[in-house]
MARFIMI-319512 format. One record per residue (C-alpha): residue number from 1; residue in three letters; x, y, z. Coordinates in steps of 0.1 Angstrom, whole numbers, plus 5000, padded with zeros to 4 digits. Each point is the difference from the previous one (the first is absolute). Last residue first. Layout:
<nodes>
NODE  resi  resn  east  north    up
NODE   NUM   ALA     X      Y     Z
...
</nodes>
This chain:
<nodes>
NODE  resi  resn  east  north    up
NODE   285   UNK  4959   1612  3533
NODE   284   UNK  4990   5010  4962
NODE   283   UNK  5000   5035  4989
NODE   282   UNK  5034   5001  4987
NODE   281   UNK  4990   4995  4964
NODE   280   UNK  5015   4967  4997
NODE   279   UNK  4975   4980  5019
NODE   278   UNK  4968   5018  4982
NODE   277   UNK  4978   5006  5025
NODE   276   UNK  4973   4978  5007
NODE   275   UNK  4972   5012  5020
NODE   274   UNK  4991   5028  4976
NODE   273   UNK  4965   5014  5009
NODE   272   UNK  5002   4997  5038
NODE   271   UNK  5029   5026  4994
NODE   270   UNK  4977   5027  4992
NODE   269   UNK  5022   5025  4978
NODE   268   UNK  5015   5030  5012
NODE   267   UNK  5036   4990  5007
NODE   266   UNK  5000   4986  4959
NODE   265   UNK  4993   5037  4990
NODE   264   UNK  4967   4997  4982
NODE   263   UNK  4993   4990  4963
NODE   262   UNK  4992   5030  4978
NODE   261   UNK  5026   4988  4967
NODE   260   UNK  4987   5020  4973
NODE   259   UNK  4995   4975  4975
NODE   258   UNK  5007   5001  4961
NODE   257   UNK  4978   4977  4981
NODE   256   UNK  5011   5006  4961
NODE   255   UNK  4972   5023  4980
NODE   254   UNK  4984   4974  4975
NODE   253   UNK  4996   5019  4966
NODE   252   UNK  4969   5006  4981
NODE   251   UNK  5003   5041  5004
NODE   250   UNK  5037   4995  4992
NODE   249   UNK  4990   4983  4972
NODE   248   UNK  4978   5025  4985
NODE   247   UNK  5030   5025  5010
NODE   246   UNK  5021   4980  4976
NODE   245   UNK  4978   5006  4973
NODE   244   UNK  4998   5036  5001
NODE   243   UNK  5036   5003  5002
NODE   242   UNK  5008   4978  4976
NODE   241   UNK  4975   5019  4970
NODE   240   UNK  5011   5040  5015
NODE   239   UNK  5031   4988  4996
NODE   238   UNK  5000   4985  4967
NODE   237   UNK  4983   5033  4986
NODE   236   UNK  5023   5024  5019
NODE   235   UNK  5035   4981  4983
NODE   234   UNK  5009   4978  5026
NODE   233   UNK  5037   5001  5015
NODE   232   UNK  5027   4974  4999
NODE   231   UNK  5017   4991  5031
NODE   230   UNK  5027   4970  4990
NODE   229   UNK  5013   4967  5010
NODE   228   UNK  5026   4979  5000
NODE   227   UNK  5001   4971  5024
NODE   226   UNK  5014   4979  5028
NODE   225   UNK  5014   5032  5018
NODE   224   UNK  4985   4992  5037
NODE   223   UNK  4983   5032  4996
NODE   222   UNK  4987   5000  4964
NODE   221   UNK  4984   4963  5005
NODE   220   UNK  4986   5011  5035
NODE   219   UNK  4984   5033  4984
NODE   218   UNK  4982   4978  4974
NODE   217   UNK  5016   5002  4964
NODE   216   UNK  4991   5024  4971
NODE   215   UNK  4986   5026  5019
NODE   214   UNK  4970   5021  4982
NODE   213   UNK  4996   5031  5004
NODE   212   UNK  4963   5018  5004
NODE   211   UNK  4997   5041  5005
NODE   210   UNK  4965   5007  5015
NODE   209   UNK  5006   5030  5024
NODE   208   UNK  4993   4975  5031
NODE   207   UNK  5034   4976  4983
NODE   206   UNK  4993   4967  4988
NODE   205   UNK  5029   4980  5001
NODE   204   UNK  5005   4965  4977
NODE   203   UNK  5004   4968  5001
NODE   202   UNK  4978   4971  4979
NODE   201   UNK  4990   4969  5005
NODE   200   UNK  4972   5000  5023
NODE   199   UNK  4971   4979  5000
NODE   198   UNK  4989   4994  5031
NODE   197   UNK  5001   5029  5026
NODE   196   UNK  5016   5005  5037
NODE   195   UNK  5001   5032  5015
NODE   194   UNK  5027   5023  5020
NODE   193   UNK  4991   5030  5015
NODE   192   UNK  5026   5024  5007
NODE   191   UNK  5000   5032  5027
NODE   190   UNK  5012   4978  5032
NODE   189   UNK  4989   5020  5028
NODE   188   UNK  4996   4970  5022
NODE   187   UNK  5030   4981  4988
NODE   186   UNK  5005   4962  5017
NODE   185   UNK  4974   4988  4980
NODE   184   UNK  5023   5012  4964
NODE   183   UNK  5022   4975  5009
NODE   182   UNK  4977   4971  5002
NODE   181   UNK  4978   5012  4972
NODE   180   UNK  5029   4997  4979
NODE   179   UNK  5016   4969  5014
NODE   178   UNK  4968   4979  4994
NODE   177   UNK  4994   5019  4966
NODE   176   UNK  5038   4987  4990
NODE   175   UNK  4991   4965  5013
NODE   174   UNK  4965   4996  4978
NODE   173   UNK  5023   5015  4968
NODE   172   UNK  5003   4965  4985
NODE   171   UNK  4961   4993  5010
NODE   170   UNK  4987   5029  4975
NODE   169   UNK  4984   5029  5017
NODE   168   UNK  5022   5023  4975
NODE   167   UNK  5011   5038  5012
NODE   166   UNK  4987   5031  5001
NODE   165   UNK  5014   5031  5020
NODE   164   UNK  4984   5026  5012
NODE   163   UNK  5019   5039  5016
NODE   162   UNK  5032   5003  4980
NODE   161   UNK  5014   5031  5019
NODE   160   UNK  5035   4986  4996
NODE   159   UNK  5027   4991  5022
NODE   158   UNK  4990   4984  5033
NODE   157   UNK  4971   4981  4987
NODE   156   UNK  5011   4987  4966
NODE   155   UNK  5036   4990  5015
NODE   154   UNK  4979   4980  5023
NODE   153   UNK  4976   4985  4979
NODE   152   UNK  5028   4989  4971
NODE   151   UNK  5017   4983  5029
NODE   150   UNK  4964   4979  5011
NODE   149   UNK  4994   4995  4969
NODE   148   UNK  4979   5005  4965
NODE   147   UNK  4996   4976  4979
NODE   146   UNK  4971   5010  4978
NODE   145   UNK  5014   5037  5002
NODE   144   UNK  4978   5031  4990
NODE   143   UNK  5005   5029  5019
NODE   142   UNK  4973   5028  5009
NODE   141   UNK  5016   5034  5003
NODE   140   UNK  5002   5030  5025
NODE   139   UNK  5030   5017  4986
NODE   138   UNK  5014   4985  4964
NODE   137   UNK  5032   5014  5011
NODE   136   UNK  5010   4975  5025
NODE   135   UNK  4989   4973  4977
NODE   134   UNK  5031   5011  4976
NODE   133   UNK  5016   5000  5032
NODE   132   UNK  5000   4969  5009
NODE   131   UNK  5007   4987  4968
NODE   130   UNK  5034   5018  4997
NODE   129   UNK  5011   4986  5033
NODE   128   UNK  4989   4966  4980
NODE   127   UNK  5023   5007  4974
NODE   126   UNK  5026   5014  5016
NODE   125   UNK  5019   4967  5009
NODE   124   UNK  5002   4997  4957
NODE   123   UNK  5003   4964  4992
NODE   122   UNK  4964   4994  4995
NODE   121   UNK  4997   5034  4981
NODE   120   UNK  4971   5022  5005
NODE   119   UNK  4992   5020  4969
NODE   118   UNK  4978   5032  5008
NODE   117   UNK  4978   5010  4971
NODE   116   UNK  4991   5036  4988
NODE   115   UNK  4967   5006  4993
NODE   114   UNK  5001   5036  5009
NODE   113   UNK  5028   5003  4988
NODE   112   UNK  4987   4990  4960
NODE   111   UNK  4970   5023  5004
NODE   110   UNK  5021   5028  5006
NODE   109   UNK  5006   5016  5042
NODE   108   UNK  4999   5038  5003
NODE   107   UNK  4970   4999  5014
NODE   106   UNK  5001   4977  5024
NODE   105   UNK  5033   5007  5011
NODE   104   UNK  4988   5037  5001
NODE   103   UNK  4968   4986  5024
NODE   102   UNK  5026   4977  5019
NODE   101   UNK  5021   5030  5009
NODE   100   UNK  4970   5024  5014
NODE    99   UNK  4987   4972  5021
NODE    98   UNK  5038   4996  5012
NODE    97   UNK  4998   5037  5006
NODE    96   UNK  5024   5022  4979
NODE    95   UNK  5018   5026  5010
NODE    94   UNK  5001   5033  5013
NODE    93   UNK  5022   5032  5006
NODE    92   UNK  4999   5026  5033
NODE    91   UNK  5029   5023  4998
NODE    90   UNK  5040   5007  4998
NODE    89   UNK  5007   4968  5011
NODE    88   UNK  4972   4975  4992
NODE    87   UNK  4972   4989  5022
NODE    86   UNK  4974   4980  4988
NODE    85   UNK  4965   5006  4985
NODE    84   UNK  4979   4972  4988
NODE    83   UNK  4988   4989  4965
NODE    82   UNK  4966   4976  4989
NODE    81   UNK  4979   5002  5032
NODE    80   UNK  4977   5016  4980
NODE    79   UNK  5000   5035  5023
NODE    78   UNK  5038   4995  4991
NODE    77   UNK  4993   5003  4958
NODE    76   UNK  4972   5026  5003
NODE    75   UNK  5025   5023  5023
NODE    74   UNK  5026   4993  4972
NODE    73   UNK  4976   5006  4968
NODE    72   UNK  4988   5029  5012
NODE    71   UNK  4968   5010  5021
NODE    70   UNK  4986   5023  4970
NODE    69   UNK  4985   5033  5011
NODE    68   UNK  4967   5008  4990
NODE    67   UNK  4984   5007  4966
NODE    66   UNK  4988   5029  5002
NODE    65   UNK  5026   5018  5023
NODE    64   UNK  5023   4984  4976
NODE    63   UNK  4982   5012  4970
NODE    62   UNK  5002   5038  5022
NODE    61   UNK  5036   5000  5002
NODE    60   UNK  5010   4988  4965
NODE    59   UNK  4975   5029  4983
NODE    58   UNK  5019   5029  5027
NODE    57   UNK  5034   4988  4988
NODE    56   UNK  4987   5004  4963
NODE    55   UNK  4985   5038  5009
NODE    54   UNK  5033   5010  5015
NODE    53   UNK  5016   4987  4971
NODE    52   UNK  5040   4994  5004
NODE    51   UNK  4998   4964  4992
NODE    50   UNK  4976   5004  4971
NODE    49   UNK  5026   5025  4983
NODE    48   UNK  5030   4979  5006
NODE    47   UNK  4981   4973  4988
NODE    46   UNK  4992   5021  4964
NODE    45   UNK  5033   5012  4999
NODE    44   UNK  5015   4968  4999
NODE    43   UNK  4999   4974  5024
NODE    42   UNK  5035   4981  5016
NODE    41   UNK  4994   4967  4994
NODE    40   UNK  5003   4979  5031
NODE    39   UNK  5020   4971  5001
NODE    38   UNK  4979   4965  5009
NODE    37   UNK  4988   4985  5030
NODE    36   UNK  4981   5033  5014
NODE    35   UNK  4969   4992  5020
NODE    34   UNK  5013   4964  5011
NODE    33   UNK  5038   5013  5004
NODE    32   UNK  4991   5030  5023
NODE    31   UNK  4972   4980  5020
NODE    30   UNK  5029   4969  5006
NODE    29   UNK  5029   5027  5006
NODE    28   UNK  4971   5014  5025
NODE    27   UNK  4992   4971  5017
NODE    26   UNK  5038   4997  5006
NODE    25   UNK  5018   4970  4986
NODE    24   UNK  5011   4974  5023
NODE    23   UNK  5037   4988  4984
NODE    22   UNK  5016   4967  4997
NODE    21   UNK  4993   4994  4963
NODE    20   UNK  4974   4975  5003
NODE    19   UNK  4989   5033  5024
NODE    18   UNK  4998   5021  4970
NODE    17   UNK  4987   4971  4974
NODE    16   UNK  4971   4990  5024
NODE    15   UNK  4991   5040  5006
NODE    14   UNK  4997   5005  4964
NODE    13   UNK  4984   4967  4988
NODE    12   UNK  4973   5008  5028
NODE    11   UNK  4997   5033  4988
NODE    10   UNK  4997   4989  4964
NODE     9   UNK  4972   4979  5012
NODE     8   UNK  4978   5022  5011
NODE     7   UNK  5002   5019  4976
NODE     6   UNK  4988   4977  4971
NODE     5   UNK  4972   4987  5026
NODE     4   UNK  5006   4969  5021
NODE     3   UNK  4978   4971  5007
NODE     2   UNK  5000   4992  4955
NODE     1   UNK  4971   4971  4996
</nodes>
């Protein structure tokens, strides 16, 4: 399905393409080149004729009394949230919005970028910076990572908007869901969920629009530079498939035991109900 119209999308490539080139074009220089884009041709007798018409002027004016007066493609485009004014010297100009940037990205994209793969090298420090932010731009997401840990869950939380992550129940990852829940009790607002499932061998990230990639390696494997890996998009049809079976076992999943801790200042407790301090705590007399 096309989001922008023909025109709408030549004045995004025309305003990109200005300030690409360092310059805020004018919402007029973008009006002037969208209704005029290519040489005029200077009419012939006939135009010059039509031009000059009192009765032809008088025709124009009433069809647009009909019809109404269009908004314009630039008021239209910044009442979308799509282009924004900024100041320039000589007068006001505009740009583009980051919404307005992704939906020409988007639309300018082939088939073949937009299944573009990212190839994380072992030996490459970069690699895993470069995995971090692929997630970074799959916004609110659901990652898929058996062995998941407690690294992995902090760079996760502090740098990207991945919101659920599923990992594997088994016993070998017991001490990693330990430390997990354990860190994540100590955050009240933490904005992740992490859950447990059986099962899993696959990881990938699910982003809230849909897209699915799958990672080659688990985020630990990628970080500590023991393996190669890569970030493959899925075709729509493949997606569409993981995702809707991953969020079946999300919905099965065991959510890890994180505890707020609500235990009292140790001055307000009843002391009748701990007679033995612990000797090396400082308690003891």
């Amino acid at each position: 399905m096309d989001i922008l119209t023909e025109r709408q999308h030549r004045a995004l490539a025309f305003i990109d393409a200005a300030t690409q080139g360092g310059h805020a074009p004018t919402e007029r220089a973008v009006e002037l080149w969208l209704n005029d884009p290519n040489p005029r041709v200077e009419g012939g007798s006939l135009a010059r004729g039509l031009a000059n018409s009192e009765g032809f002027r008088s025709f124009l004016s009433t069809m647009s009394q009909l019809a109404g007066t269009s908004e314009g493609t630039l008021p239209h485009l910044k009442r979308l949230g799509w282009v924004e004014s900024t100041a320039v010297s000589g007068g006001g100009g505009c740009r583009l919005t980051p919404l307005g940037r992704a939906l020409l990205r988007s639309a300018d994209a082939t088939d073949d970028e937009a299944l573009q793969v990212v190839v994380l090298q072992h030996d490459n420090p970069l690699s895993y910076p470069m995995l971090i932010g692929e997630l970074s731009g799959m916004g609110e997401a659901m990652l898929v990572d058996p062995y998941f840990d407690l690294q992995g869950c902090a760079d996760v939380l502090a740098r990207t908007q991945v919101s659920r992550v599923l990992m594997s129940d088994g016993s070998s990852t017991a001490p990693r869901r330990a430390a997990i829940a354990t860190y994540l009790s100590g955050m009240p607002d933490r904005g992740i969920e992490v859950r447990a499932s059986d099962g899993l061998h696959d990881r990938l990230v699910i982003a809230g629009d849909g897209r699915v990639s799958t990672i080659g390696s688990s985020l630990n494997g990628i970080a500590r530079g023991r393996a190669s890996s890569i970030v493959t998009p899925l075709p729509k049809a493949a997606a569409d498939a993981m995702a809707s079976e991953m969020e079946a076992k999300w919905a099965a999943a065991t959510p890890l035991l994180v505890q707020v801790d609500s235990r009292e200042p140790a001055d307000a407790r009843d002391e009748s109900l701990d007679p033995d301090p612990d000797p090396d705590s400082g308690d003891a007399v």
